[in-house]
C-alpha positions in Angstrom: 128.3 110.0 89.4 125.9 112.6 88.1 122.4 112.1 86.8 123.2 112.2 83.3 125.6 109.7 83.5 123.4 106.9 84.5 123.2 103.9 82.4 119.5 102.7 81.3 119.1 99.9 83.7 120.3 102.0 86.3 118.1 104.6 85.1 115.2 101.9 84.5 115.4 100.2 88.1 114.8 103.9 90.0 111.7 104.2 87.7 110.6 101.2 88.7 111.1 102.4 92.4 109.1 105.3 91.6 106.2 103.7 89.7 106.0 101.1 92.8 105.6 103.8 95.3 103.4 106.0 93.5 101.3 103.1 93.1 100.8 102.0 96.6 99.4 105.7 97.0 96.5 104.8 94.1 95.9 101.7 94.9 94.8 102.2 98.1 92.1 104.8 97.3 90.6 102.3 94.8 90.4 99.4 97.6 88.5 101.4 100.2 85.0 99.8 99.4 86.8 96.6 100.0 88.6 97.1 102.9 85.4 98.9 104.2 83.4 95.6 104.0 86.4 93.1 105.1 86.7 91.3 108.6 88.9 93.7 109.9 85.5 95.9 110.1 87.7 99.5 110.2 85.8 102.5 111.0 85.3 105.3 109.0 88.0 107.5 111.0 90.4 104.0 110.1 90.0 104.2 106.7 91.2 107.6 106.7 94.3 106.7 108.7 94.6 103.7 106.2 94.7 105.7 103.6 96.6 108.9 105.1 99.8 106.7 107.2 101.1 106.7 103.9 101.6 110.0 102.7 102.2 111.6 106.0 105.3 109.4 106.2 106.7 110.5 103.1 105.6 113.9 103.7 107.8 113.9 107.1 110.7 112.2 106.2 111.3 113.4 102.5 113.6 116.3 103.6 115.5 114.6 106.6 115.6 111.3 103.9 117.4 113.5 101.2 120.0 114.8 103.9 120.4 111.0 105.1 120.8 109.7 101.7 123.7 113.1 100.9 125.9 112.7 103.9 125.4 108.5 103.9 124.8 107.5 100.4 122.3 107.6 98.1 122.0 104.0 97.2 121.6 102.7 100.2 119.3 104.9 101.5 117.3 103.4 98.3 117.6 100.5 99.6 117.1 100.4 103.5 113.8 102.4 102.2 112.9 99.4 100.0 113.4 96.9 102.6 111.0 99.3 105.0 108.3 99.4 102.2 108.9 94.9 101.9 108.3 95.0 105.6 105.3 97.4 105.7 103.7 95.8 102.8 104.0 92.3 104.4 102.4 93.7 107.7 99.6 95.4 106.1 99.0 91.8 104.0 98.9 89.9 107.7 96.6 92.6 109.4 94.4 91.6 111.9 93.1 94.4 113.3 92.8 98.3 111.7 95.8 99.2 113.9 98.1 97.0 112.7 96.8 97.9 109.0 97.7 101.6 109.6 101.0 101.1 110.9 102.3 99.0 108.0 100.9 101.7 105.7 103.6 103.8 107.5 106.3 101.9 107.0 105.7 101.6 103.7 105.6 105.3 103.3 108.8 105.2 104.1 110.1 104.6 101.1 108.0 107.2 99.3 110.4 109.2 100.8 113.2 108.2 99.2 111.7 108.6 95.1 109.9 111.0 93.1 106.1 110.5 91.6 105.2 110.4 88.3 101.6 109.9 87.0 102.5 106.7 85.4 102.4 105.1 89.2 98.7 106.6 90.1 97.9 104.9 86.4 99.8 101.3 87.4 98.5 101.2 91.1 94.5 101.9 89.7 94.6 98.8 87.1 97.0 96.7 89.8 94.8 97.4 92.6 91.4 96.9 90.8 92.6 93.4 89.5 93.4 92.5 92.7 90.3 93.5 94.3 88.6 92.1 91.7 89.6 88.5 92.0 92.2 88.0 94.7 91.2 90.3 97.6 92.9 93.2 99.1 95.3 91.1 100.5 97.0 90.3 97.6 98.0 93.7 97.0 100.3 93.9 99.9 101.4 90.5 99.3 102.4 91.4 95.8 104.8 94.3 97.1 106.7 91.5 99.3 108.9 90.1 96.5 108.3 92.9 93.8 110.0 94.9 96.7 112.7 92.0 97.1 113.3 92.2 93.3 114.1 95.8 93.7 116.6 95.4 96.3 118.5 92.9 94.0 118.0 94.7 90.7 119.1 98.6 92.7 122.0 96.7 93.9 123.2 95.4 91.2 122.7 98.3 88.7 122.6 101.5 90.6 125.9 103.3 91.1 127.1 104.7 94.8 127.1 108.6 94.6 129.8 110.1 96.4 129.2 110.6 100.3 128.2 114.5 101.3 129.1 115.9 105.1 126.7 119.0 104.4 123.6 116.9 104.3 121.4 117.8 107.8 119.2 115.1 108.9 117.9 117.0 112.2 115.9 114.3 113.9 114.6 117.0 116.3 113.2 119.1 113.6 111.4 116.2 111.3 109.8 114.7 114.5 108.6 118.1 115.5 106.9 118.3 111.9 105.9 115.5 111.9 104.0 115.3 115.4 102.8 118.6 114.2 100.9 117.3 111.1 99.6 114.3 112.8 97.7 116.2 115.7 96.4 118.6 113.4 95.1 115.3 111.1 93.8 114.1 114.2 92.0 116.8 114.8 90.4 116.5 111.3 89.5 113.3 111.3 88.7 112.6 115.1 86.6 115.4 115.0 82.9 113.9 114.5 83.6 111.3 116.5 84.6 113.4 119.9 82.9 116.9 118.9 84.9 119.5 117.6 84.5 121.8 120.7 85.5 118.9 122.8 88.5 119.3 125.0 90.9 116.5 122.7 90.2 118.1 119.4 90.8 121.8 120.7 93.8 120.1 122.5 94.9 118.4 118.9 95.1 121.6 117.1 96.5 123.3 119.5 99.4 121.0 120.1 99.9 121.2 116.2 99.9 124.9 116.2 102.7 124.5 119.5 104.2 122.1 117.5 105.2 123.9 114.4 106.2 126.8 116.4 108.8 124.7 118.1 110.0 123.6 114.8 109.9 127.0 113.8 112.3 128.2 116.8 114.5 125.1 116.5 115.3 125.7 112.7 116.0 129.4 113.6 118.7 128.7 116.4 119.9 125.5 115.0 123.2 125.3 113.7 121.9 122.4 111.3 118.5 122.5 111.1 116.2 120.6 108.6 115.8 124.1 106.6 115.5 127.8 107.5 112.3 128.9 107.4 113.3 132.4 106.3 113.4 130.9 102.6 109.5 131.5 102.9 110.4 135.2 102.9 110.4 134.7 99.2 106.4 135.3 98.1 106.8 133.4 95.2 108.0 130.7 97.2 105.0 130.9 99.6 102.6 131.1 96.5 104.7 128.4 94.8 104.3 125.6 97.8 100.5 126.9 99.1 99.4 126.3 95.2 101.3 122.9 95.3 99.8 121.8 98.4 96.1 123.5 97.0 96.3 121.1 93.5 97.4 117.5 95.4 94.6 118.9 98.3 92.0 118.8 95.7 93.0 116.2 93.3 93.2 113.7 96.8 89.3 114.6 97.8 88.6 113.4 94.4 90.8 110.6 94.4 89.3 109.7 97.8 85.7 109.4 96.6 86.1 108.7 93.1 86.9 105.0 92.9 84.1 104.5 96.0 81.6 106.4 93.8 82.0 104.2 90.6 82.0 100.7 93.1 79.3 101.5 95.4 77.2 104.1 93.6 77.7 102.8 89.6 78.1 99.4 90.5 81.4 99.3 89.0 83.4 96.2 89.9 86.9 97.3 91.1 88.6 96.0 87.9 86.4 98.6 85.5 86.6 101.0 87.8 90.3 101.3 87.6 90.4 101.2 83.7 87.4 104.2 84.4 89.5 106.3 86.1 92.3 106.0 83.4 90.8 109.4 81.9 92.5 111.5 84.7 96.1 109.8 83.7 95.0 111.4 79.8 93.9 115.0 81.2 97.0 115.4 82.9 99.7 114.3 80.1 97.8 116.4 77.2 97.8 119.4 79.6 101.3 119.3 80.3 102.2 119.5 77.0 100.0 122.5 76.3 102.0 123.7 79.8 105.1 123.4 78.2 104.2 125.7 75.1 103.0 128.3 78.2 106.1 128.1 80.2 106.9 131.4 79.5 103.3 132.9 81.5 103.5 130.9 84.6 100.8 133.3 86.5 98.4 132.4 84.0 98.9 128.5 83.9 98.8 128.6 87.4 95.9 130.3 87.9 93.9 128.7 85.2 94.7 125.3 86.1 94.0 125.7 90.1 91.0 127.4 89.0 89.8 124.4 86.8 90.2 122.2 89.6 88.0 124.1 92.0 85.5 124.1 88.9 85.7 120.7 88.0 85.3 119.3 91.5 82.2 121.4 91.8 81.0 120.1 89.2 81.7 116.6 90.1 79.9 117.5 93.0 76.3 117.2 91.2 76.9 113.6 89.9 74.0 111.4 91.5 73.6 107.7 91.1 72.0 108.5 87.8 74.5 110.6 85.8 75.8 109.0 82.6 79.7 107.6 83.2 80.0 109.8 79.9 79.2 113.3 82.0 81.5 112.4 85.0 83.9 111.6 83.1 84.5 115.2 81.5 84.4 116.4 85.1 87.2 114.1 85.4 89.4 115.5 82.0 88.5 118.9 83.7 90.1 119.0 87.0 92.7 116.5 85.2 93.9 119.3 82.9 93.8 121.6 85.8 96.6 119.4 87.5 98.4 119.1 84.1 98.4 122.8 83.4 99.4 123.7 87.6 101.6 121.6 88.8 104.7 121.9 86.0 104.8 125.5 86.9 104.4 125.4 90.2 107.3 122.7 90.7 109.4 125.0 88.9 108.2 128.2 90.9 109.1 126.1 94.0 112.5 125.6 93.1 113.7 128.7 91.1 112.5 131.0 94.2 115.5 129.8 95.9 118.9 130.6 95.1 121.1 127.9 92.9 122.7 126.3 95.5 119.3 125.4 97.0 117.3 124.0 94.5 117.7 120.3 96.5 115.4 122.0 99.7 113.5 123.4 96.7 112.8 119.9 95.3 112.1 118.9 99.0 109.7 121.5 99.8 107.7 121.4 96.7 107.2 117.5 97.7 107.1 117.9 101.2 104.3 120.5 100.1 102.3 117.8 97.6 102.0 115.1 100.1 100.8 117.5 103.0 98.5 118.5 100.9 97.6 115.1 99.7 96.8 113.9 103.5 95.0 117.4 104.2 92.7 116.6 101.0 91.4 113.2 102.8 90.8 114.0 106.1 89.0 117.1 104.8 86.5 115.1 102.7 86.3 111.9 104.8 85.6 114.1 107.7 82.6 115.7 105.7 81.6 112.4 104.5 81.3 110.8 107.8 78.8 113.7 108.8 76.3 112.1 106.4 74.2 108.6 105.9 75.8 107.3 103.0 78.6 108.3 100.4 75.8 109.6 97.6 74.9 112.3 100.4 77.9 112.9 101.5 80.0 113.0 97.9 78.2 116.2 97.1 78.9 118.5 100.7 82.4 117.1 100.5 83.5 117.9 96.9 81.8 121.4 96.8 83.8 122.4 100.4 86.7 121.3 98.9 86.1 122.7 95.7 85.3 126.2 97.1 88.6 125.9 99.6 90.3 125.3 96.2 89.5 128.5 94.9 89.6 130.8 97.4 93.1 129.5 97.2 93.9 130.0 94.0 93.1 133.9 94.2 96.0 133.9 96.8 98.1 132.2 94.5 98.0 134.2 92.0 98.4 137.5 93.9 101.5 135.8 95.2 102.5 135.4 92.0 102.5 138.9 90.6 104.8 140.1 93.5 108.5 140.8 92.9 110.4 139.7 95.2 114.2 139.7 97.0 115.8 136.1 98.3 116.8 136.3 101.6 118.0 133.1 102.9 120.7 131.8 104.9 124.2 131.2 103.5 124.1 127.7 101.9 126.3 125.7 103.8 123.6 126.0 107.0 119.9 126.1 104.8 120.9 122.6 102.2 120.0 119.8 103.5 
């Protein structure tokens, strides 16, 4: 059945897939002071891991998930990636140790993979998880997700058509465990750095067996008959601009999200119910900039640029906000690198996906998310790394946001010169490059 002939409650239950995994990924960031302070006493190097299981899952396993779910079925890949999120919810709610916290964070990543995000989730999981922190405990947030998650599952099953079963869909094990293995060292290396020294024999060792890593993956998609996607599509320079400005905005935007909720807790005082109707000002940037992004469709370059750019902007400026600056003044930092993200990312989507010819706009889509969510986890480890380096988060918050926010624009000057090259597809014949 295609798209436009779902029926609203069809149509309703996969948004309510999508705002529930979105969620998870806001919520989180907002319960860091708590989870900081609870008896599971997790390191700072934990919390990163906590926060970054999560996304690196659904960074992995969105492109092999969207093969699986074309050759085996679409609706119950849905589902077997809601049960995974019920079971990784309910094992993060009975942690007992950091480990164990971490690993159900992954399994519930899982089924990230199998939805789109929309802003409406970050908005959902800020006021969802600062209630709960607020008066039921971190706890209760995973616990929630148990039968919310169980709900799904019923409501998908009864509402959601089967699509028609696809034997051109690649799932290539091989090649989504080589990317993914490749990630995770190189996130090791990043966030285990302070704590072995980054000239120490298993950090050099981390990043180099990420840099081996990719280079398999690199030489298995290249010979491989099937493989999870050619990586001659990057030939394409608007492609590469496309998906390195993609990964540049969610890099950013998750170093603030990171220390914003611990700033307003901690620093402000904030309790963790305020502080998630506090950040509701980033949800606002981004929806009036996209409308303004709309009217612009037609000068890409420019929205791209300007909206990268105010993100590097804004998070320097959010960089000078001290225990003593007025909610009022952070705030418009906030609406800044908000509108940035607005203005960016519609563009950018769509740059990802019309570099590639028609019959490939699916790995398009997959790319350009596979491309967020990297980002997303880079944008963590970055600016818990730097905040581990210092005392306290005041000290650190500063360092952090102004390397990041630097990183951002030297970016978005190769962005933009990416951009404003012509270009000529060359990518293998569809039935081999679709996953």
């Amino acid at each position: 059945m295609p798209s436009h002939a779902l029926k609203r409650p069809a149509l309703l239950a996969l948004c309510a897939c999508v705002l529930v995994a979105q969620s998870m990924v806001a919520a989180i960031n907002l319960l860091i002071p708590q989870l900081s302070s609870s008896a599971l006493r997790p390191s700072g190097a934990e919390i990163l891991w906590t926060v970054d299981a999560y996304v690196i899952v659904f960074a992995g396993l969105l492109i092999p998930a969207g093969a699986l779910g074309d050759r085996h079925g679409r609706k119950g890949a849905l589902l077997a990636g809601l049960t995974l999120f019920a079971a990784g919810a309910a094992t993060s709610a009975l942690a007992g140790a950091p480990l164990v916290l971490i690993v159900g964070r992954g399994l519930s990543g899982a089924m990230a993979a199998w939805t789109l995000s929309i802003g409406l989730g970050g908005a959902a999981g800020n006021l969802g998880g600062g209630l709960a922190g607020q008066f039921l405990g971190w706890r209760a947030l995973f616990w929630a997700m148990v039968p919310l998650a169980a709900l799904l599952i019923a409501v998908v099953a009864r509402v959601v058509p089967r699509t028609e079963r696809s034997a051109s869909g690649h799932t290539d094990p091989l090649g989504a465990s080589l990317l993914i293995a490749g990630l995770v060292a190189v996130l090791f290396g990043i966030i285990e750095g302070p704590s072995y020294g980054w000239l120490s024999a298993r950090i050099a060792g981390a990043f180099g067996a990420g840099a081996v890593l990719v280079a398999a993956f690199t030489v298995h998609a290249l010979r491989a008959r099937g493989p999870l996607f050619d990586p001659r599509v990057f030939a394409s320079p608007r492609l590469r601009a496309a998906s390195l400005g993609t990964a540049t905005g969610f890099f950013g935007l998750f170093s603030l999200f990171f220390v914003n909720s611990q700033y307003l807790q901690e620093v402000k005082g904030y309790g963790p119910a305020v502080t998630g109707v506090a950040i509701m000002p980033l949800v606002i940037g981004m929806a009036g900039a996209q409308i303004l992004a709309k009217r612009w469709s037609d000068h890409p370059r420019t929205l791209v640029g300007t909206g990268l750019a105010l993100i590097g902007l804004g998070l320097l400026g959010a960089s000078t906000a001290s225990g003593s600056t007025p909610y009022g003044l952070f705030v418009c930092w906030l609406l800044v690198i908000s509108t940035g993200a607005g203005l960016s990312m519609p563009p950018l989507t769509l740059g990802v996906v019309t570099s590639l010819p028609p019959h490939q706009a699916g790995l398009g889509s997959g790319l350009g998310t596979t491309a967020r969510e990297t980002g997303a986890a880079l944008g963590v480890a970055v600016t818990g790394t730097v905040l581990s380096g210092h005392a306290d988060l005041l000290q650190g918050m500063g360092p952090a946001l102004r390397a990041v926010g630097v990183a951002v624009l030297v970016a978005t000057g190769v962005v933009v010169r990416g951009y404003g090259r012509r270009e000529t597809l060359t990518a293998r014949p569809a039935p081999a490059a679709t996953p």
